[in-house]
C-alpha positions as a LaTeX table, in Angstrom:
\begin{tabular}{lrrr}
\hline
Residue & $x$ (\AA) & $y$ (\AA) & $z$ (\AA) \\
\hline
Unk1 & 124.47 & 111.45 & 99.51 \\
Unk2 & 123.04 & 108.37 & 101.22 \\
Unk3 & 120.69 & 106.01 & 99.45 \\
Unk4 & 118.66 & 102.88 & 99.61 \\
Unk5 & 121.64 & 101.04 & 99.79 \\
Unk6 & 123.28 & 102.91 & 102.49 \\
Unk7 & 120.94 & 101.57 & 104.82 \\
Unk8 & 121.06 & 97.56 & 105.20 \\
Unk9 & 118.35 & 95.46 & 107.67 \\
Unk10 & 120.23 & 96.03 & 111.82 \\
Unk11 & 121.17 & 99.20 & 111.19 \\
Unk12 & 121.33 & 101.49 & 113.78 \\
Unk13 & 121.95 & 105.42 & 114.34 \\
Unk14 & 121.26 & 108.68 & 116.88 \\
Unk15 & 119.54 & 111.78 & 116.09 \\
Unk16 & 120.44 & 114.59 & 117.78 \\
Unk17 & 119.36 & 115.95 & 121.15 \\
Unk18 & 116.50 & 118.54 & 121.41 \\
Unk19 & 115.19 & 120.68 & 124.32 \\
Unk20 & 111.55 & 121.41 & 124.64 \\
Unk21 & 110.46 & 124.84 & 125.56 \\
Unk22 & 107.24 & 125.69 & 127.64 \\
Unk23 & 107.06 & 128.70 & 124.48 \\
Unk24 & 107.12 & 125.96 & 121.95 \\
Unk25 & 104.82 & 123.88 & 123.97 \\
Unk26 & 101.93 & 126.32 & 123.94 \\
Unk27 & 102.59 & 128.00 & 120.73 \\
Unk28 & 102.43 & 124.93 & 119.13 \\
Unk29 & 98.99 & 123.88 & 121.05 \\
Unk30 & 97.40 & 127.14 & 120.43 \\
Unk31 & 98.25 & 126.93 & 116.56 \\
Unk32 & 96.95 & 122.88 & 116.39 \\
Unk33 & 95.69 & 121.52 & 119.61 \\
Unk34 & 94.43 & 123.63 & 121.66 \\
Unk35 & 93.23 & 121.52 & 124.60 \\
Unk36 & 93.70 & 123.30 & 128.33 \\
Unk37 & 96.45 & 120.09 & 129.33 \\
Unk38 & 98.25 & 121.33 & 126.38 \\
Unk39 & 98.00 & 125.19 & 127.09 \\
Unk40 & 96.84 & 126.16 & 131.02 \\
Unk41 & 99.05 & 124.55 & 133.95 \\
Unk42 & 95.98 & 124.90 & 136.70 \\
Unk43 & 93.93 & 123.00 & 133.64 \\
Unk44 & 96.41 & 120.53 & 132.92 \\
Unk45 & 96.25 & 119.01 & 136.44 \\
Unk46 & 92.92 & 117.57 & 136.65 \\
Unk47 & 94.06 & 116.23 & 133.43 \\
Unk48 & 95.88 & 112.42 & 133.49 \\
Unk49 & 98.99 & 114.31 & 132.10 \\
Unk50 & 99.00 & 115.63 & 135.73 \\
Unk51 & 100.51 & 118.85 & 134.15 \\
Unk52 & 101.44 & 120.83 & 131.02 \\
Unk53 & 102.62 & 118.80 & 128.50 \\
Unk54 & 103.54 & 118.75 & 124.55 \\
Unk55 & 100.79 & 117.50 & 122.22 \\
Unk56 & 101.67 & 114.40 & 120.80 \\
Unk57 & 101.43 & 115.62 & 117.42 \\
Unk58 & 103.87 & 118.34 & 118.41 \\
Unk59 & 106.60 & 115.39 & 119.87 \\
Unk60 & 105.83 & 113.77 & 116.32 \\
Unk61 & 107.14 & 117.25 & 114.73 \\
Unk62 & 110.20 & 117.62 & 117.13 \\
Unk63 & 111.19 & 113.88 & 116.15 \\
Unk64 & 110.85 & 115.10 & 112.05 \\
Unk65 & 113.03 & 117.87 & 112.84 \\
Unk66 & 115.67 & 115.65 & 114.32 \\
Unk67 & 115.53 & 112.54 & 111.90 \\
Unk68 & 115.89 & 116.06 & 109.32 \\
Unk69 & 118.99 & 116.92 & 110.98 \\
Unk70 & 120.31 & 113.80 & 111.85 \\
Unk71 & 120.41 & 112.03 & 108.59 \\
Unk72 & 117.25 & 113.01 & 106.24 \\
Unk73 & 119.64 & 116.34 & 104.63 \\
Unk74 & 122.00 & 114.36 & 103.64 \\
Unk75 & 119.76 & 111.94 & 101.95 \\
Unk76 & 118.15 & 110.74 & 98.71 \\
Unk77 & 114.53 & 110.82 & 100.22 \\
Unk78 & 111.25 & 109.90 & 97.78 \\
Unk79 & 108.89 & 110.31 & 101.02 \\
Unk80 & 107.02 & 108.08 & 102.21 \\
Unk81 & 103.90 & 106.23 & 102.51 \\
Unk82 & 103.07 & 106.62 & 106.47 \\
Unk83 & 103.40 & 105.37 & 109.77 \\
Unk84 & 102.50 & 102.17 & 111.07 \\
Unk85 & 102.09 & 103.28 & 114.58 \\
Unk86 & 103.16 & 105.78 & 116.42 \\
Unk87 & 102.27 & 105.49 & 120.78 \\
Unk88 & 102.86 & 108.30 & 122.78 \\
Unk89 & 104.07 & 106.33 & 126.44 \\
Unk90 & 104.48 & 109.21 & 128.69 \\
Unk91 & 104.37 & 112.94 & 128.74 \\
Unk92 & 106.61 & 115.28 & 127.04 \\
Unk93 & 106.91 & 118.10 & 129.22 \\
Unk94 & 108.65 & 121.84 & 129.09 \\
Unk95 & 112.37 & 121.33 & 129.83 \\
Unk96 & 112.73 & 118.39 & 128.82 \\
Unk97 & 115.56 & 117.32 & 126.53 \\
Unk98 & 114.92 & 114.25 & 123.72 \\
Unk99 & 116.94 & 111.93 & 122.40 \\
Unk100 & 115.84 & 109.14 & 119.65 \\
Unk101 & 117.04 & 106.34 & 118.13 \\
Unk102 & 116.24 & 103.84 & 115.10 \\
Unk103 & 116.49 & 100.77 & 113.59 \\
Unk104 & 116.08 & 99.23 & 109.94 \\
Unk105 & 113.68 & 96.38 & 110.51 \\
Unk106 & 113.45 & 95.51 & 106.67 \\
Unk107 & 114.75 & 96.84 & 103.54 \\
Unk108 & 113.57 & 95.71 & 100.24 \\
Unk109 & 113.08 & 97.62 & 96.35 \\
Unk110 & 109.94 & 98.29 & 94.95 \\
Unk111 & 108.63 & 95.55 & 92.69 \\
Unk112 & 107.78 & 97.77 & 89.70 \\
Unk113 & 109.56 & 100.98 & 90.59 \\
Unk114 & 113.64 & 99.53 & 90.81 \\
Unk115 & 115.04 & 103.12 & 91.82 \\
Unk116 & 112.89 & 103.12 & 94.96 \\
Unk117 & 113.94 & 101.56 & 98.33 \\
Unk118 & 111.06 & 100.86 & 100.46 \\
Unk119 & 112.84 & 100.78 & 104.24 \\
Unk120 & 110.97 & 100.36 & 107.59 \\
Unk121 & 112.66 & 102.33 & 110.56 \\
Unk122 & 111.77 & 101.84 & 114.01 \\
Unk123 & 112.41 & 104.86 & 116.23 \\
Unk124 & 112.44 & 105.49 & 120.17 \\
Unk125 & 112.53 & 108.86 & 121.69 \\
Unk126 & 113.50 & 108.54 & 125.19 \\
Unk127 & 113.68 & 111.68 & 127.49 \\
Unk128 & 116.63 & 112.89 & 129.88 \\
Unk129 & 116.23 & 110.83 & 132.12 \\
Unk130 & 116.21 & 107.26 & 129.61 \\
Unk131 & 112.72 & 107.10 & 129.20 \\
Unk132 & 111.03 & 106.19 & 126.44 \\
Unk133 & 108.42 & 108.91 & 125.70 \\
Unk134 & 107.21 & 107.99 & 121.81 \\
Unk135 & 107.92 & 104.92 & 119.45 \\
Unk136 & 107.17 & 105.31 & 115.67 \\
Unk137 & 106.90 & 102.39 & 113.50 \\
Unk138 & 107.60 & 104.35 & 109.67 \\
Unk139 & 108.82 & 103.42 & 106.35 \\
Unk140 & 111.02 & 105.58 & 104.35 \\
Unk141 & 110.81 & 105.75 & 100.38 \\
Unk142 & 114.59 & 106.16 & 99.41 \\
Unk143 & 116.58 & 106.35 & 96.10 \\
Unk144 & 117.62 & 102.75 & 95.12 \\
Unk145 & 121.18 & 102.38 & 92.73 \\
Unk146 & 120.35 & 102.00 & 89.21 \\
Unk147 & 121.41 & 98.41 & 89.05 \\
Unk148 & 119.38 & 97.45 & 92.14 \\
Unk149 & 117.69 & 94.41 & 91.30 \\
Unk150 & 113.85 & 94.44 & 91.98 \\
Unk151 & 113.08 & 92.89 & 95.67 \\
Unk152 & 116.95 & 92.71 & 96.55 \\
Unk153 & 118.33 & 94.04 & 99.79 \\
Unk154 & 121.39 & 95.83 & 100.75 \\
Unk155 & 123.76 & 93.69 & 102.44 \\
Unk156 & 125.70 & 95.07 & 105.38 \\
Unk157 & 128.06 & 96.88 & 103.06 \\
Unk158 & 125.37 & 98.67 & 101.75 \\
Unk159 & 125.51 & 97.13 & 98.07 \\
Unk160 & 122.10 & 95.77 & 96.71 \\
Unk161 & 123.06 & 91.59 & 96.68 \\
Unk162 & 124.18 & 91.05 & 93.53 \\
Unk163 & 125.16 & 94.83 & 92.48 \\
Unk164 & 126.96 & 97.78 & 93.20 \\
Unk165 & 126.17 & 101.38 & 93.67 \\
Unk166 & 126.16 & 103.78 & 90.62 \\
Unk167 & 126.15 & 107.31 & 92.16 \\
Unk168 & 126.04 & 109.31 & 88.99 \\
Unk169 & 123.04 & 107.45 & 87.69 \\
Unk170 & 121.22 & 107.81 & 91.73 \\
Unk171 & 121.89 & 111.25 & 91.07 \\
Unk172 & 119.98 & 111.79 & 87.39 \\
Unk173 & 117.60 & 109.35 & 88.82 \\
Unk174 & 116.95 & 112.09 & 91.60 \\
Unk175 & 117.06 & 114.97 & 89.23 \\
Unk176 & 114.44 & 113.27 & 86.89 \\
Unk177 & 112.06 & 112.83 & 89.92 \\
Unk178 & 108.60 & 111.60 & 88.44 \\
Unk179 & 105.32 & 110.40 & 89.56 \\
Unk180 & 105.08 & 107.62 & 91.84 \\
Unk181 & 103.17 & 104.72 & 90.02 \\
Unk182 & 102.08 & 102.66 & 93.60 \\
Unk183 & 101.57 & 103.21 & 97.01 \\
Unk184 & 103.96 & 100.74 & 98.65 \\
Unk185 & 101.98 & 98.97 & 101.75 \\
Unk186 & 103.76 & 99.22 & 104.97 \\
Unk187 & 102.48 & 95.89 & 105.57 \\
Unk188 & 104.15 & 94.61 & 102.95 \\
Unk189 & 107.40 & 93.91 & 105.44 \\
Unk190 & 107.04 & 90.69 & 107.28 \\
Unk191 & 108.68 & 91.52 & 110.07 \\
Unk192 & 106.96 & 93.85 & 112.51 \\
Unk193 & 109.22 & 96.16 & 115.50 \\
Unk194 & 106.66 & 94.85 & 118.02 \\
Unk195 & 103.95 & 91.83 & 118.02 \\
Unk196 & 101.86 & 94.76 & 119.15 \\
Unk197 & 98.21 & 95.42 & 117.65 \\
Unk198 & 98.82 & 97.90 & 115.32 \\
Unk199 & 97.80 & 101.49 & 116.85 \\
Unk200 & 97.88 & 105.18 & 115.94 \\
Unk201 & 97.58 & 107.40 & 112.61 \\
Unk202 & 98.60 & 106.08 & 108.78 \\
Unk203 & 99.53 & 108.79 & 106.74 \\
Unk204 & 99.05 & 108.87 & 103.05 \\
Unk205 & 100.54 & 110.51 & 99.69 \\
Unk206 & 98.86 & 113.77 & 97.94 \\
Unk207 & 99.07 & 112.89 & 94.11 \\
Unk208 & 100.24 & 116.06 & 91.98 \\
Unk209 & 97.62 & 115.32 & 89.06 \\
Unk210 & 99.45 & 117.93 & 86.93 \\
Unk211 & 102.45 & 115.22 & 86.28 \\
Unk212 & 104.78 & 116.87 & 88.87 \\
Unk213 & 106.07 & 114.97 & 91.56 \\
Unk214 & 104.06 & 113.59 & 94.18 \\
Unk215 & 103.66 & 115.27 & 97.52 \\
Unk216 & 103.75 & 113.45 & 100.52 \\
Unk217 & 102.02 & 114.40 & 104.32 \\
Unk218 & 105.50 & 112.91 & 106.18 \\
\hline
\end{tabular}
């Protein structure tokens, strides 16, 4: 199971490939945005898409689904608190086949919760053909080692500095779950993926008032 500590500041990875389907495509539009570039072809070329073309909110779920299967499963996720940005560059039509890829841009623990990693990932969904099609700025709530110190980093072995990784206590840590006590900013990282104004949608955690755990939107 992969933690907080499994993934240090430069790290790097691939998600696996998916194909987009003109059925997804307009199945997806008709259920949650059903404008005519989205759904009718004749529609969609007086449109600046010049053509059919995925909503953007659909690419957003197709890269989900991939960072899901390419390293999410098999992870000790706590959520997270939202997106930074997210730009859609160019359409994302039927046929098409995505790639992505990410970054850690900063990796720190949680000042007053020590068995959370809050880690900003940068990912870049390019299309068959090497083009960039979406860039998300996100952060990631992970599962921090037990003897994480509060505000270290992992190192490029993927220790916390100063301490090692204690899987069996990760492990209760997950199992006890429990209510998340602060919303960690995403602007708390001082480093940003791009000296770009900031742009797009921030996404936000559903409190479970009953004491359960917290729900999150991402």
């Amino acid at each position: 199971m992969l933690t907080f500590t499994s993934f240090p500041v430069g790290r790097t990875g691939t998600l696996p490939p998916h194909l987009v389907t003109r059925d997804e495509v307009i199945a997806f539009a008709r259920e949650f945005d059903p404008q005519p570039m989205h759904l009718d072809e004749a529609a969609a070329a007086k449109t600046l898409l010049g053509g059919i073309a995925a909503s953007g909110w659909h690419t957003c779920a197709m890269l989900m689904r991939m960072i899901w299967d390419g390293f999410l499963k098999e992870t000790a996720s706590m959520g997270s608190p939202g997106l930074q940005e997210v730009r859609w560059l160019k359409p994302v039509r039927p046929g098409d086949t995505l790639t992505a890829s990410y970054e850690v841009k900063d990796a720190r623990v949680s000042k007053s919760r020590p068995d959370m990693g809050v880690c900003r990932f940068f990912y870049d969904v390019r299309n068959q053909d090497g083009v960039s099609v979406m860039t998300w700025d996100a952060t990631h709530f992970l599962l921090a080692a037990s003897d994480s110190r509060s505000g270290s980093r992992p190192d490029a072995a993927g220790t916390p500095n100063g301490g090692s990784e204690e899987a069996s206590q990760a492990r209760k840590a997950t199992a006890a779950g429990g209510r998340l006590l602060e919303r960690e900013s995403p602007g708390a990282s001082k480093e940003s993926p791009s000296k770009r104004p900031m742009r797009g949608a921030r996404f936000g955690w559903l409190h479970n008032r009953s004491g359960g755990r917290p729900q999150c939107l991402f």
